[in-house]
N, C-alpha and C positions, 0 to 999 in steps of 0.2 A: 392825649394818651401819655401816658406813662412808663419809662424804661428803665429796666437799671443800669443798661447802657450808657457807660458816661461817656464816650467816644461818637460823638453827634455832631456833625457836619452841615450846614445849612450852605444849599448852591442853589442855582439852575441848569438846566436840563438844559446841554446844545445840540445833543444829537442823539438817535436810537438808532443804532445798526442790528437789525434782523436779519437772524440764522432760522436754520431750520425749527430748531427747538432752543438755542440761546439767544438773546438780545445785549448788544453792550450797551450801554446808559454810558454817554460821556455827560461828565457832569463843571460846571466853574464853581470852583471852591476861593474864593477871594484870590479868583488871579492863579488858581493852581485847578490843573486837569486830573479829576479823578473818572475814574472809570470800574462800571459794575457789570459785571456779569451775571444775569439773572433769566429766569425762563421768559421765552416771547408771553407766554400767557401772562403771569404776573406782570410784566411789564403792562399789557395793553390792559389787566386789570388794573391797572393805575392808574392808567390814563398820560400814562409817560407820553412825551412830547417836546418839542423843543420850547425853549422860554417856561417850561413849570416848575416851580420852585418846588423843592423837595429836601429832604433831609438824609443823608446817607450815616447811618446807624453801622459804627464797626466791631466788631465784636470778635475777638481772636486771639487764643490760645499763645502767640508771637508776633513780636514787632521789631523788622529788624531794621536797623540803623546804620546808615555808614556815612561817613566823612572821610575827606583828604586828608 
């Protein structure tokens, strides 16, 4: 598949915490904890799980930055 998203991220899946209708996806990104919030349903249509590798696609209007 194909994106114009250049913002692509390649991890694994270490945990899915299921809400009622939200699920977070903690994800390892070389050593850095991202985390997704997405519906339970897509989630389990994914087949999200712990250890699956996946790709976190960012895609956002703003990025903000801070330092010391």
């Amino acid at each position: 598949m194909k994106l114009s998203a250049r913002n692509q991220l390649s991890g694994t899946v270490t945990s899915v915490n299921e809400g009622a209708a939200i699920a977070n996806v903690e994800v390892d990104v070389a050593g850095q904890r991202l985390v997704a919030s997405i519906t339970v349903e897509a989630a389990r249509d994914l087949g999200l799980e712990e250890g699956k590798s996946v790709t976190a696609i960012i895609k956002a209007s703003d990025v903000i930055l801070a330092a010391d």
